[in-house]
PyMOL commands that place a pseudoatom at each C-alpha (Angstrom):
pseudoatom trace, name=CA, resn=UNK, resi=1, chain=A, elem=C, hetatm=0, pos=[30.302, 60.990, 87.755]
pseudoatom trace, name=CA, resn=UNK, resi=2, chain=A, elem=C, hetatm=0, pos=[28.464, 57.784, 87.369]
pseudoatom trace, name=CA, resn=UNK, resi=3, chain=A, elem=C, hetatm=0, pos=[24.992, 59.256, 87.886]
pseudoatom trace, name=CA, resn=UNK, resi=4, chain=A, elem=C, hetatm=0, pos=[25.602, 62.271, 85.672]
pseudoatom trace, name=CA, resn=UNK, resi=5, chain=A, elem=C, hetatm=0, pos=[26.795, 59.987, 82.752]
pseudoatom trace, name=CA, resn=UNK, resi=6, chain=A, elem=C, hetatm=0, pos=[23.142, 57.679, 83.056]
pseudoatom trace, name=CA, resn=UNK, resi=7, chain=A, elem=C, hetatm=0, pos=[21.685, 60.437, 83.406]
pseudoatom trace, name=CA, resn=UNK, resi=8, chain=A, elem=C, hetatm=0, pos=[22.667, 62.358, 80.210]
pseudoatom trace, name=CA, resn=UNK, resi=9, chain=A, elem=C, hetatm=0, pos=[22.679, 59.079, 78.058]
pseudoatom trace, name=CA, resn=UNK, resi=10, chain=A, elem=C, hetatm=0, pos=[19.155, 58.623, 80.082]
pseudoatom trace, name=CA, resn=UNK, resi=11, chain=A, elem=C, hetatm=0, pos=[17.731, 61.528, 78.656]
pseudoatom trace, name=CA, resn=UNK, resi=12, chain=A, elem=C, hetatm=0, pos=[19.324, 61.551, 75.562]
pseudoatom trace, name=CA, resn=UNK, resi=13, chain=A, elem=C, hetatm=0, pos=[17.420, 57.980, 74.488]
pseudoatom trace, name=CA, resn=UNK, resi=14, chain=A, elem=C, hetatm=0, pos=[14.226, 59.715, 75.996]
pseudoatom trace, name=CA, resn=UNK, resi=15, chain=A, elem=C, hetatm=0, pos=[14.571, 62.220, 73.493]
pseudoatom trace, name=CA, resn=UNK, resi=16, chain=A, elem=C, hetatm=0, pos=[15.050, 59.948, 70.513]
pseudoatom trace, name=CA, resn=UNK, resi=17, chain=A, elem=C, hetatm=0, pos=[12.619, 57.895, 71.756]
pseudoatom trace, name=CA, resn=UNK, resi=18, chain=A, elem=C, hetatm=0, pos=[9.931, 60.828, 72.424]
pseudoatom trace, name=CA, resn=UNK, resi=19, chain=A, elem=C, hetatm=0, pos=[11.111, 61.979, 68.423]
pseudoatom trace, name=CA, resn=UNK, resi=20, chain=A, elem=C, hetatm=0, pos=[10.725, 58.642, 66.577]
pseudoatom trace, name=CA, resn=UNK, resi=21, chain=A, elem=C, hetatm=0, pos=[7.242, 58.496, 68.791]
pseudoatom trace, name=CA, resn=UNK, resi=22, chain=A, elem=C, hetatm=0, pos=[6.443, 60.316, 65.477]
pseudoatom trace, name=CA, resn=UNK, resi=23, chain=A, elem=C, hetatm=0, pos=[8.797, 59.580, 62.931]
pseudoatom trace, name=CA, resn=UNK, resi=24, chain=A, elem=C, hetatm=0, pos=[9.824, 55.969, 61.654]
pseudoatom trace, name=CA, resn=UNK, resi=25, chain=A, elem=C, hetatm=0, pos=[11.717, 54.220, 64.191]
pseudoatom trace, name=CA, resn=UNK, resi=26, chain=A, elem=C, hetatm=0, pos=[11.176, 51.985, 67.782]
pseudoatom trace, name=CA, resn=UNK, resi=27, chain=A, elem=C, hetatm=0, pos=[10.683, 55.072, 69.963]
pseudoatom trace, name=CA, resn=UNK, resi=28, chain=A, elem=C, hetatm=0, pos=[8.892, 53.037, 72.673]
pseudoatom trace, name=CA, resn=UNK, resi=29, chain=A, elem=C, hetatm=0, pos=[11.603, 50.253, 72.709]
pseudoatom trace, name=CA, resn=UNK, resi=30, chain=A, elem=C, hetatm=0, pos=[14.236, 53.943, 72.854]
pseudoatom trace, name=CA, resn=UNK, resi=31, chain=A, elem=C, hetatm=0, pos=[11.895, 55.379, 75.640]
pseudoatom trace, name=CA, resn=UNK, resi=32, chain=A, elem=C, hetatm=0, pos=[12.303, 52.314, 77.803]
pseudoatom trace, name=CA, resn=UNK, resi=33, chain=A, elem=C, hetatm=0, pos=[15.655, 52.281, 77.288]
pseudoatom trace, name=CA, resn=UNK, resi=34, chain=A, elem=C, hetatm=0, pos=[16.720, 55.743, 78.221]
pseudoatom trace, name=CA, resn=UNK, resi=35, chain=A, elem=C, hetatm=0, pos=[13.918, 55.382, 81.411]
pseudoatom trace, name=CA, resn=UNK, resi=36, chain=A, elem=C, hetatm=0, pos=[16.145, 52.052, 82.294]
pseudoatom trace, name=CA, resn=UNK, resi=37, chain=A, elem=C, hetatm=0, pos=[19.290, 54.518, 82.503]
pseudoatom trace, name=CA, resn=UNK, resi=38, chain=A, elem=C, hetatm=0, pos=[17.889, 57.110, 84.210]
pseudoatom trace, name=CA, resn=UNK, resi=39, chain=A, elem=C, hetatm=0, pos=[16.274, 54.930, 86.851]
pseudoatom trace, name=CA, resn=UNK, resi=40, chain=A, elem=C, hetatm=0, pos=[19.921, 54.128, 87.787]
pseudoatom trace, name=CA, resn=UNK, resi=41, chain=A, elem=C, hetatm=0, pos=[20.858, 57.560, 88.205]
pseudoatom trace, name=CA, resn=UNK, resi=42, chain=A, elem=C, hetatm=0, pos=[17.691, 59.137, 89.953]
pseudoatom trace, name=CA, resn=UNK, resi=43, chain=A, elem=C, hetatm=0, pos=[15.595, 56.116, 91.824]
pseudoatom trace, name=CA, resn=UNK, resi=44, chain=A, elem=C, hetatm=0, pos=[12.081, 58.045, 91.520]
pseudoatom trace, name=CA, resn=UNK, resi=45, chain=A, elem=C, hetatm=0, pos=[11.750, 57.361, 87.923]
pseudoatom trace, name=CA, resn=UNK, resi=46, chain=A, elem=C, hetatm=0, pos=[11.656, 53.500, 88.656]
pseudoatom trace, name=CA, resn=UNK, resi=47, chain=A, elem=C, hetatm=0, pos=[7.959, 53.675, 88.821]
pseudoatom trace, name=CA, resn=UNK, resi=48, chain=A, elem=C, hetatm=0, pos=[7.391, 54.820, 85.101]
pseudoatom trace, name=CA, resn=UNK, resi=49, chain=A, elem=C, hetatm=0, pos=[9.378, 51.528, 83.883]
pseudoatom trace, name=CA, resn=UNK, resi=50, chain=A, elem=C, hetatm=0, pos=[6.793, 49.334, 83.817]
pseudoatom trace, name=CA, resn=UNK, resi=51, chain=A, elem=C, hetatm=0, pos=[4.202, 50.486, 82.740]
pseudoatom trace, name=CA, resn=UNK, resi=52, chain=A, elem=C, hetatm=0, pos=[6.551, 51.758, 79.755]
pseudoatom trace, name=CA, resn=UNK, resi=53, chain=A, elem=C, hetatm=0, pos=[7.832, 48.578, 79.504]
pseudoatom trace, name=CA, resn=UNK, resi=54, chain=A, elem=C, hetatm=0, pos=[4.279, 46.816, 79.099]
pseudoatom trace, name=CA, resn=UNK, resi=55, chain=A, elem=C, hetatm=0, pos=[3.472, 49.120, 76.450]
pseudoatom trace, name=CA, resn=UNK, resi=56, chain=A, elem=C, hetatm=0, pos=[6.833, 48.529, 74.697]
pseudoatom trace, name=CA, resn=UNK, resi=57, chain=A, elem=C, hetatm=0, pos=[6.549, 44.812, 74.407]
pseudoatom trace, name=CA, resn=UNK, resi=58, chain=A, elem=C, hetatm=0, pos=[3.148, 44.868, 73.311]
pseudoatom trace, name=CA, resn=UNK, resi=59, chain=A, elem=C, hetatm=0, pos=[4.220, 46.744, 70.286]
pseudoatom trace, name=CA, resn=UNK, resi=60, chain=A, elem=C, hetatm=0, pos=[7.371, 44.787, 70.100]
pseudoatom trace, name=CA, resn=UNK, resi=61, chain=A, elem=C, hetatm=0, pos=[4.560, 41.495, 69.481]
pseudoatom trace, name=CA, resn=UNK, resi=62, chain=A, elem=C, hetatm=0, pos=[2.288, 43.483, 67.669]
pseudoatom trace, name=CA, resn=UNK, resi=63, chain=A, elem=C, hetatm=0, pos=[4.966, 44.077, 65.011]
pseudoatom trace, name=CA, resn=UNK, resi=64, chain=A, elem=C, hetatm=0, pos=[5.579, 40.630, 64.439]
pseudoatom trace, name=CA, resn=UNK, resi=65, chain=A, elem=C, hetatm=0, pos=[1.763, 39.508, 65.240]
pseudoatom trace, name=CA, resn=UNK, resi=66, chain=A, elem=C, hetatm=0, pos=[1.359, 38.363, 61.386]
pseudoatom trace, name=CA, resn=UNK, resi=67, chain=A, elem=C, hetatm=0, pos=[3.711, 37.830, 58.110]
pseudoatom trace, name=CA, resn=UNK, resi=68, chain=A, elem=C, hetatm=0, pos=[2.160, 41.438, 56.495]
pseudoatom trace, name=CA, resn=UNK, resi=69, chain=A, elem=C, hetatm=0, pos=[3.446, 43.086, 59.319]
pseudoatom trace, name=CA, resn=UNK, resi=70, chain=A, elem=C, hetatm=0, pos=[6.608, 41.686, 58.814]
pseudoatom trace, name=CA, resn=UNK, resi=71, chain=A, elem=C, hetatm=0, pos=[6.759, 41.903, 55.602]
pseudoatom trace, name=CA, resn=UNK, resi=72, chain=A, elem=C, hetatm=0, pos=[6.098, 45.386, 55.687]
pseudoatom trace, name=CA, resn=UNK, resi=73, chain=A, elem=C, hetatm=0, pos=[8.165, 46.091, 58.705]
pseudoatom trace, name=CA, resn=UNK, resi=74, chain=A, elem=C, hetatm=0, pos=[10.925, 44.327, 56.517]
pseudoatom trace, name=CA, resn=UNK, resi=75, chain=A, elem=C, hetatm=0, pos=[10.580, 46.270, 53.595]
pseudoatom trace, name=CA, resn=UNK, resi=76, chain=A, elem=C, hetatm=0, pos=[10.313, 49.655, 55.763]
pseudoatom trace, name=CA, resn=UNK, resi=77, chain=A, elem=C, hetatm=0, pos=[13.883, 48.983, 57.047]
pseudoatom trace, name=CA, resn=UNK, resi=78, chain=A, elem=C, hetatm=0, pos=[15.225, 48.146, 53.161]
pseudoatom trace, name=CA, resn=UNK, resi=79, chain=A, elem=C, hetatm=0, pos=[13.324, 51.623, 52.396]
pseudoatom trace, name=CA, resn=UNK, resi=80, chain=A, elem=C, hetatm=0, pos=[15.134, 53.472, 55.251]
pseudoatom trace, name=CA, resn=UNK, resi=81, chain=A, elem=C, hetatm=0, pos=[18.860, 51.731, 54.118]
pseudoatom trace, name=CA, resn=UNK, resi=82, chain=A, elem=C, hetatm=0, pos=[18.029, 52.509, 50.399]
pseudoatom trace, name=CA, resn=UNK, resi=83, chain=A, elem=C, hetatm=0, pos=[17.135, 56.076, 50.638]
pseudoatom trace, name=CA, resn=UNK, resi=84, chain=A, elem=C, hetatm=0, pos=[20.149, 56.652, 53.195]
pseudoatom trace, name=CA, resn=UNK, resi=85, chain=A, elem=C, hetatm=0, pos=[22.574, 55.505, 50.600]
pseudoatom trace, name=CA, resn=UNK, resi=86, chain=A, elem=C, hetatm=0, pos=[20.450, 57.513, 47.892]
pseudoatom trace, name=CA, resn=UNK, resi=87, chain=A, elem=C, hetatm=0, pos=[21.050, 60.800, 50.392]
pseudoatom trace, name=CA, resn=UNK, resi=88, chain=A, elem=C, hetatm=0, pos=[24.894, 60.037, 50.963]
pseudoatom trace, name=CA, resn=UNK, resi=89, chain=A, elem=C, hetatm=0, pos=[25.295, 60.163, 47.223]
pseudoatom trace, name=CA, resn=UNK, resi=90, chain=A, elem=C, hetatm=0, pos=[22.718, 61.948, 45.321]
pseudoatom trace, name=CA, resn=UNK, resi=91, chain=A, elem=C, hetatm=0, pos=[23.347, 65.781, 45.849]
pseudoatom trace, name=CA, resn=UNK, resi=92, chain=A, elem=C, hetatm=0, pos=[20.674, 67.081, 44.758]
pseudoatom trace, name=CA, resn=UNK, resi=93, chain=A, elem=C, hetatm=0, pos=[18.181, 65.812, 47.116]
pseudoatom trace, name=CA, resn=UNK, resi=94, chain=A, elem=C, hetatm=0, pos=[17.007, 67.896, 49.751]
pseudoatom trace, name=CA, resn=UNK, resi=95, chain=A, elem=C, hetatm=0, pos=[19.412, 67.683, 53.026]
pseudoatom trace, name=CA, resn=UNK, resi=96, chain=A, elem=C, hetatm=0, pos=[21.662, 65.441, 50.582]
pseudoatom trace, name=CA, resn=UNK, resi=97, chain=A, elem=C, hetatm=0, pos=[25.050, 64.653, 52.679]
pseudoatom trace, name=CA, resn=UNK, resi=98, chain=A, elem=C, hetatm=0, pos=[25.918, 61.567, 54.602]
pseudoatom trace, name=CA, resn=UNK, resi=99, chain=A, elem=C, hetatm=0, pos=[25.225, 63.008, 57.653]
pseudoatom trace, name=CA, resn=UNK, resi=100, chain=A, elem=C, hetatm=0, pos=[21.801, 62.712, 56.366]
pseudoatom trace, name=CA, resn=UNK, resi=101, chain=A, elem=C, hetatm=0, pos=[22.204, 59.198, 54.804]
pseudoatom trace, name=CA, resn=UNK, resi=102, chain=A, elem=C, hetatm=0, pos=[23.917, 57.599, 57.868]
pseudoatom trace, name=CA, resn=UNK, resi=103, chain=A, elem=C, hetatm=0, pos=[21.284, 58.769, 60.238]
pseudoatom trace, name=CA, resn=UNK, resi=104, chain=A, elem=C, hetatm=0, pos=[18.673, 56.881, 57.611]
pseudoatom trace, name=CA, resn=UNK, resi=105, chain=A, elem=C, hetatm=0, pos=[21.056, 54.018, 57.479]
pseudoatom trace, name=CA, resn=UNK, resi=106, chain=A, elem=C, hetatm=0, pos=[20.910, 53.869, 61.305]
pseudoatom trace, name=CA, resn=UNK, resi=107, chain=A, elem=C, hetatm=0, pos=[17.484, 53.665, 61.466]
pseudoatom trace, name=CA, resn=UNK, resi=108, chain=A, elem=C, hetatm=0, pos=[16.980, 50.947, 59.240]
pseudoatom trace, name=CA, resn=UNK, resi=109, chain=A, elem=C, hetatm=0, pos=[19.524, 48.940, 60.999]
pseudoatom trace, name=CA, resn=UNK, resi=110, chain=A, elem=C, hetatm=0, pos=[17.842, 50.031, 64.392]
pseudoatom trace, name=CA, resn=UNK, resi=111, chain=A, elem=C, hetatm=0, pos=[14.548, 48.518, 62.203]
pseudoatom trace, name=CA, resn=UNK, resi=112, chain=A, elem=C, hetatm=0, pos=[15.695, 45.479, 61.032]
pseudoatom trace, name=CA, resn=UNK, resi=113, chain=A, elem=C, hetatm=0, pos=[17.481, 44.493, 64.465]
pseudoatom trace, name=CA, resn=UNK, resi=114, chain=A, elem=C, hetatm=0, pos=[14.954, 44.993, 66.916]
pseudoatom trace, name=CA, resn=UNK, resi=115, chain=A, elem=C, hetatm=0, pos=[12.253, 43.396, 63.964]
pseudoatom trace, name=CA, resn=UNK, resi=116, chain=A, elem=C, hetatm=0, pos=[14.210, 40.234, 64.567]
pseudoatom trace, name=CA, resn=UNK, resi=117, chain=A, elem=C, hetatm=0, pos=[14.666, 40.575, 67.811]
pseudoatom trace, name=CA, resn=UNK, resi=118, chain=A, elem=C, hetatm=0, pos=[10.878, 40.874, 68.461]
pseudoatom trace, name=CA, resn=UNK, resi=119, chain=A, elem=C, hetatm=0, pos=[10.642, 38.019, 66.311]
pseudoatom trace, name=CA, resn=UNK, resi=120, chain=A, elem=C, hetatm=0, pos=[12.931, 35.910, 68.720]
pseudoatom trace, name=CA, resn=UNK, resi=121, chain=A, elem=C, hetatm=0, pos=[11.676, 37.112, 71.866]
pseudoatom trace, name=CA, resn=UNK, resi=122, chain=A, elem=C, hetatm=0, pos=[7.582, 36.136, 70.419]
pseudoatom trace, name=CA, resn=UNK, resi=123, chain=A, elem=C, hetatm=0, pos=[8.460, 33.413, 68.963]
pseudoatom trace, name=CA, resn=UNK, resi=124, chain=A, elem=C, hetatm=0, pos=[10.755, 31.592, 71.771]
pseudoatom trace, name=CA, resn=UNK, resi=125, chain=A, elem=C, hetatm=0, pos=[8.184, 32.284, 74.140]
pseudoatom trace, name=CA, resn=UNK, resi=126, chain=A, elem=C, hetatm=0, pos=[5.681, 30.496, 72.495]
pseudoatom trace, name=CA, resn=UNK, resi=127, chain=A, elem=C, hetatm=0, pos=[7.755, 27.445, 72.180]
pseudoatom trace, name=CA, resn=UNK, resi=128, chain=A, elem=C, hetatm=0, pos=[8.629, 27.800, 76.015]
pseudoatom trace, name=CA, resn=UNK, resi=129, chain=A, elem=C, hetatm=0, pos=[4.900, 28.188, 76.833]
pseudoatom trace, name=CA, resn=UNK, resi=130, chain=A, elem=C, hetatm=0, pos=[3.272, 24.961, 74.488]
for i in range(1, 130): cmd.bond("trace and resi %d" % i, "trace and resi %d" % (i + 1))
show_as sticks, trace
zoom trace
């Protein structure tokens, strides 16, 4: 029952992740996630985390590589919260509802909380490695 329950949250993540590849949103950081989970369940995927997870924490220090970039990251997450609380109560906006809203809302949380964890994880290496 275990298996079957990493597994479907697994590929669930993958999916997000795969989706906000595209769209706004960590999908690498997502990918590696969901490729953590299913790992657990089915051992042969233990090979792709790696290299996923090289390519994840690259972008996780590229987004915090210079202030502009976090600015912008910053202001990208304020811009997802904003409109999400502009779809929740603005009906006539396309897709207007609060199912709409609060998956905008999510994502700008999701934004803002992995920004500062990159942030953390960059900058407390540094000060570990000088």
């Amino acid at each position: 029952m275990a298996r079957v329950a990493l597994a479907a949250g697994g590929g669930v993540l993958v999916l997000v992740g795969v989706a906000l590849l595209v769209l706004p949103g960590p999908g690498l950081l997502l990918v590696l996630a969901g490729l953590l989970l299913l790992s657990r369940a089915v051992p042969a995927l233990a090979r792709y985390v790696e290299p996923v997870r090289a390519r994840a924490m690259q972008g996780a220090e590229a987004s915090v590589a210079s202030g502009w970039r976090i600015a912008g990251s910053v202001l990208a997450g304020l811009g997802l919260l904003g409109a999400g609380v502009a779809w929740g109560l603005l009906p006539w906006l396309p897709f207007a509802g609060w199912s709409t809203g609060s998956s905008l809302i999510l994502s700008g949380m999701l934004l803002l909380t992995l920004l500062v964890w990159s942030h953390h994880r960059v900058h407390s290496g540094r000060a570990r490695r000088t």
